[in-house]
ZAMARGU-4260 file (C-alpha; in steps of 0.2 Angstrom, whole numbers, plus 5000, padded with zeros to 4 digits):
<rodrens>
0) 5000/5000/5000 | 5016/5013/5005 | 5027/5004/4990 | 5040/5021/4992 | 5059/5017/4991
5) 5070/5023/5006 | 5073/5040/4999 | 5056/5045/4992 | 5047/5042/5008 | 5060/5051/5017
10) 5062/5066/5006 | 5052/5081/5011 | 5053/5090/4993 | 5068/5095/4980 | 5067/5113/4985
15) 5069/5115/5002 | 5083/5100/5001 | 5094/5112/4988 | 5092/5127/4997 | 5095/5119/5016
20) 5109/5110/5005 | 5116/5127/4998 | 5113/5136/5016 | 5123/5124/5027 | 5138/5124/5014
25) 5138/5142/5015 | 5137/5144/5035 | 5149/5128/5035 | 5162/5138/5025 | 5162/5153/5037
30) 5163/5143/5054 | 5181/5140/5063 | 5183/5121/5060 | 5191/5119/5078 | 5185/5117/5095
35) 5177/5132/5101 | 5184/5146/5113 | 5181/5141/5130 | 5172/5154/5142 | 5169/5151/5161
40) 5153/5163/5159 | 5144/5151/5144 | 5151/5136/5152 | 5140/5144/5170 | 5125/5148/5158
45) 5124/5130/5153 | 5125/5121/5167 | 5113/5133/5176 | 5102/5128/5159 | 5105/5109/5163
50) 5102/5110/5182 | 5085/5119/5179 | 5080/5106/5165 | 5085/5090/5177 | 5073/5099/5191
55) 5061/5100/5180 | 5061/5081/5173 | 5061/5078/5192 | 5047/5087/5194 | 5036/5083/5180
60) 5040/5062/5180 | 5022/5059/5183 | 5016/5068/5168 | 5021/5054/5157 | 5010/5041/5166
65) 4995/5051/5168 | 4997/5053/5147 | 4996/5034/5145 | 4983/5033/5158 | 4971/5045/5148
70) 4977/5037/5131 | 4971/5018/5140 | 4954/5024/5149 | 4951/5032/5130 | 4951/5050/5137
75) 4954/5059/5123 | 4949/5075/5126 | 4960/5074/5143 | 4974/5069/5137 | 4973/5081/5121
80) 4974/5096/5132 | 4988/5091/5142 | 4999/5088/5126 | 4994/5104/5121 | 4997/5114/5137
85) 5016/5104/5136 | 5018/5110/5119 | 5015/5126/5121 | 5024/5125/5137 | 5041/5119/5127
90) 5037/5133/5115 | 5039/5147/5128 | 5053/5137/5139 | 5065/5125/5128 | 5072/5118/5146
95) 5055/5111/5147 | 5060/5099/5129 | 5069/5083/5140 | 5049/5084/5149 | 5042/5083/5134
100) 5051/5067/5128 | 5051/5059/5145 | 5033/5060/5143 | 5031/5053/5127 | 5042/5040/5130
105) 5033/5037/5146 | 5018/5029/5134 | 5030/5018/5121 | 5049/5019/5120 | 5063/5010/5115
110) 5068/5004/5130 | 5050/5000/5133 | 5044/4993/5115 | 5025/4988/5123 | 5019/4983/5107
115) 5000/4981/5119 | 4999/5000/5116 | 4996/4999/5097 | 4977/4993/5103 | 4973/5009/5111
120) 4982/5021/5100 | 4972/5016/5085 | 4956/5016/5095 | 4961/5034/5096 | 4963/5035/5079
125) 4947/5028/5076 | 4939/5042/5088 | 4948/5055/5083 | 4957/5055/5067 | 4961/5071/5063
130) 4969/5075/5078 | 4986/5079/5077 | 4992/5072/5093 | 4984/5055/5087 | 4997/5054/5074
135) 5010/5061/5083 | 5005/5047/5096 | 5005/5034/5083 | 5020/5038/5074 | 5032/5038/5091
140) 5023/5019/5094 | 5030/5014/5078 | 5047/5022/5079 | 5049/5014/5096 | 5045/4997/5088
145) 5057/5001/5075 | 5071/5004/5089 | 5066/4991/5098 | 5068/4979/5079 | 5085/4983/5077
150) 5092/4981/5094 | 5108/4992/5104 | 5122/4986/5093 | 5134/4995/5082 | 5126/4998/5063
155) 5139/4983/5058 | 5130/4970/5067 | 5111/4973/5062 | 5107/4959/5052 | 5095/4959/5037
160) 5080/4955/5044 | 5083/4966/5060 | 5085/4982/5045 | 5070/4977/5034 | 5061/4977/5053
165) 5067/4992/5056 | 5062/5001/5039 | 5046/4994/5038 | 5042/5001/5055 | 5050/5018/5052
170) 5041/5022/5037 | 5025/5019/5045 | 5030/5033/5059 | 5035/5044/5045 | 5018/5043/5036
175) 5011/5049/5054 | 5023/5061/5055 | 5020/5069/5038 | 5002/5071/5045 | 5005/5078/5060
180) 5016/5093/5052 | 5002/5095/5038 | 4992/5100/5054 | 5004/5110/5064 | 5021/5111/5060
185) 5029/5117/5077 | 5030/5101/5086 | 5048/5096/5093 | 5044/5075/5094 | 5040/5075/5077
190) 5057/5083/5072 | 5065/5074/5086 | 5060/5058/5077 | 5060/5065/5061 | 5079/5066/5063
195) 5082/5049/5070 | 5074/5042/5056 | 5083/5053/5043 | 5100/5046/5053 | 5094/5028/5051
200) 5089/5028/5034 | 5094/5043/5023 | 5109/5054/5019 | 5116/5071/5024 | 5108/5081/5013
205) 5090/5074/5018 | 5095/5076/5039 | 5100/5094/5033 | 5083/5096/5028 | 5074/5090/5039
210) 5085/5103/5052 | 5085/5117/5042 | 5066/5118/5042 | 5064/5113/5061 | 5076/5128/5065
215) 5063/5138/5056 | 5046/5131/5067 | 5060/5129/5085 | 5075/5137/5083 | 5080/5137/5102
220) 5078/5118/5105 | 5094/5110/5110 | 5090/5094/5107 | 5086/5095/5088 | 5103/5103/5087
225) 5110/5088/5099 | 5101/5077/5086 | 5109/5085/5070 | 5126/5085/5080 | 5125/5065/5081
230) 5121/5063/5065 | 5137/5071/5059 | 5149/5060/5069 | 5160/5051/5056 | 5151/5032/5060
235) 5134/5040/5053 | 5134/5055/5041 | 5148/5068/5044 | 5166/5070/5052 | 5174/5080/5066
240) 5176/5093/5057 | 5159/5097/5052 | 5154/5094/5070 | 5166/5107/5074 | 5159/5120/5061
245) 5139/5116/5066 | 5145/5118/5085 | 5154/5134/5081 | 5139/5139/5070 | 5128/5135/5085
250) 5139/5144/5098 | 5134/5160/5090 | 5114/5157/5095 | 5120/5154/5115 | 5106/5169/5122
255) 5095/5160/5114 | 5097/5144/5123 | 5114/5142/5135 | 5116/5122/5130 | 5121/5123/5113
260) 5139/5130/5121 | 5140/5115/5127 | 5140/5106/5108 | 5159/5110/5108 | 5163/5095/5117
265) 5154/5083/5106 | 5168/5078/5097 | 5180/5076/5112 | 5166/5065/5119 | 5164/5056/5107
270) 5181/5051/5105 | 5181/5049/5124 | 5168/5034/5121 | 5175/5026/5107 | 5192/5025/5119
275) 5181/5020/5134 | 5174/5004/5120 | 5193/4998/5118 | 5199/5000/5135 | 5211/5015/5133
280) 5206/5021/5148 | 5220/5033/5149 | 5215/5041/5135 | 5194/5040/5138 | 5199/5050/5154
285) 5206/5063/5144 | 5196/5066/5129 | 5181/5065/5144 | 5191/5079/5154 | 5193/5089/5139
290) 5175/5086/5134 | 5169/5093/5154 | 5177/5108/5149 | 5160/5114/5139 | 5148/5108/5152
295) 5143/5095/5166 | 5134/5085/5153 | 5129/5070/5165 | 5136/5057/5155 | 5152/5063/5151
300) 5155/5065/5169 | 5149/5049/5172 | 5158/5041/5159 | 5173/5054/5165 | 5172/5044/5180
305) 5173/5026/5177 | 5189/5031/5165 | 5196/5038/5181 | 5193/5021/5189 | 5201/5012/5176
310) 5216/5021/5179 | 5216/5021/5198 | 5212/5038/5200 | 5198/5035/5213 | 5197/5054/5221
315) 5194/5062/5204 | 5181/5048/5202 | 5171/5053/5217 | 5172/5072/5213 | 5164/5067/5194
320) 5153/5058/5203 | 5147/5070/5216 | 5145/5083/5203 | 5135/5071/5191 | 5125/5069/5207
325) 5119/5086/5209 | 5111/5083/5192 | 5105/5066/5195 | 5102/5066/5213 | 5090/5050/5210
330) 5101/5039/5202 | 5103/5026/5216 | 5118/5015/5207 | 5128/5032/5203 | 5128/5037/5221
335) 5130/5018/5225 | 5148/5019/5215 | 5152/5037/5221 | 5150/5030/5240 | 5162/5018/5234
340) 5176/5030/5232 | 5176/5038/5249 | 5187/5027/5257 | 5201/5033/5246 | 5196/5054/5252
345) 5197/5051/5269 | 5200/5048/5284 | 5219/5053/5281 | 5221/5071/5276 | 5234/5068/5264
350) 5219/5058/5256 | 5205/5072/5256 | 5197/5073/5240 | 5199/5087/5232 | 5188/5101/5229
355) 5179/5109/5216 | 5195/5121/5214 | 5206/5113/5196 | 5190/5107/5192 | 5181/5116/5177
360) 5166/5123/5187 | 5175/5131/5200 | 5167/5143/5205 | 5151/5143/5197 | 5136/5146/5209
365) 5120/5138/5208 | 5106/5145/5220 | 5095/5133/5228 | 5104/5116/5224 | 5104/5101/5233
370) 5121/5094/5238 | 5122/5074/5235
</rodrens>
């Protein structure tokens, strides 16, 4: 019935692909291609961006399953009105854009592929099919399936059936997504999946595309950009070097949302895990150190820290961790490992594990936040 090939169900039209195509090539040619300059003042803005948005997911964690309650108990109307008020919400405040994913992936995700919720959804489609939310809905069941079909592994180990799986599923979601941006063509999950799919199955120039016009509807999300970012690593679409242009690019729009300073640490990061994969855990720590020098992004401090522990350097170790912790004060295993450092801080002074002074947020300041 949808007999398109991979690239004419991806495509979304000749001329915006040219002229996004034309666009980046020019912005591309007049960004640094370097790591950008550091600055201790956008490095504060960011993580006081990232603390705010961590609150918030805290906060709002029992959004998602109120969403799928409403969504199983068939109210509509309900559950219509609260994705509205969290668009518009997100629209106004982009640190409110990890929210609105959490609460989508609340319903279906990846990592919760409940293929039971494909009843319900189209039982809302029945009821209501011009809704827009009912193919947005729809569409993110189907790109969590698709996920799900092709499993956590590197690209190289998807086997054919797992791809055709994969595809089958993803263009499904993309048919509800064309729908959904027919109806209103602000929404960040459509965008946000748009982009994963373009990663998966189409080229460059079509992720471009897709980007370009997103930065048209939201052009302070931080995510979209985060998703554009990973499609340029060198295993997918791109290499360091137009990673290094896009964040340079990116580092100009920082008032308009403080995280993407943090986008010049991508590449050091992902070096950093491709290190951490072969065990060069001397050189994970180090592309990781370099990579906190933009931001507390959690994982890289995270990651920061068990490359510290692979090289015996336990009191660095418990400092990453302690500061991942003021952003993830509910992860129970991290604070489970950074108790697990202490004995190596103290009780000998010689021992004391060091501050935040020589650690790349000294000094920042951040009202009202809980110590781990």
């Amino acid at each position: 019935m949808h007999n398109r090939s991979t690239t004419s169900w991806i495509a979304i039209g000749a001329v915006l692909l040219m002229a996004a195509a034309l666009s980046a090539c020019q912005e591309s040619q007049q960004a640094a291609d370097g790591p950008p300059p550091l600055s201790p003042a956008l490095r504060q803005a960011a993580d006081r961006f990232l603390l705010k948005s961590e609150q918030l997911r805290i906060e709002k964690a029992g959004l998602g399953p109120s969403l799928k309650a409403d969504l199983e108990a068939g109210r509509y109307a309900a559950l219509e009105a609260a994705l509205n008020a969290l668009d518009q919400t997100d629209r106004a405040d982009p640190r409110y854009e990890f929210v609105y994913r959490d609460a989508l992936d609340a319903i279906v995700s990846c990592d919760s592929p409940d293929d039971s919720m494909e009843r319900p959804l189209l039982a809302m489609q029945d009821a209501m099919p011009g809704s827009v939310w009912t193919h947005v809905l729809l569409a993110h069941y189907y790109e969590a399936m698709a996920c799900n079909a092709r499993g956590t592994g590197w690209a190289r180990d998807v086997s054919p059936d797992q791809f055709n799986a994969l595809q089958n599923f993803d263009r499904r979601a993309y048919i509800e997504y064309q729908q959904a941006l027919s109806i209103n063509p602000n929404l960040f999950p459509v965008y946000d999946e748009l982009l994963e799919i373009a990663n998966q199955l189409g080229s460059l120039q079509q992720i471009t595309a897709i980007y370009k016009q997103s930065r048209l509807h939201l052009p302070n999300s931080y995510l979209l950009a985060a998703d554009y970012m990973n499609a340029l690593k060198p295993r997918w679409h791109g290499d360091y070097t137009l990673m290094y242009r896009f964040a340079n690019q990116m580092r100009k729009s920082v008032d308009k949302n403080p995280r993407f300073y943090d986008l010049g640490g991508y590449v050091a990061a992902d070096q950093a895990n491709l290190a951490y994969n072969d065990k060069d855990y001397a050189t994970a720590f180090r592309l990781y150190t370099q990579a906190i020098q933009y931001a507390d992004y959690p994982s890289w401090l995270e990651w920061g820290a068990e490359s510290a522990r692979g090289i015996n350097q336990y009191r660095v170790a418990y400092v990453y961790y302690q500061r991942y912790l003021l952003y993830k004060p509910q992860d129970a295993d991290a604070r489970k490992r950074w108790r697990e450092f202490a004995p190596f801080c103290a009780p000998q002074p010689q021992l004391a594990c060091p501050g935040d002074q020589g650690f790349p947020w000294a000094g920042e300041t951040f009202p009202g936040a809980a110590k781990p």
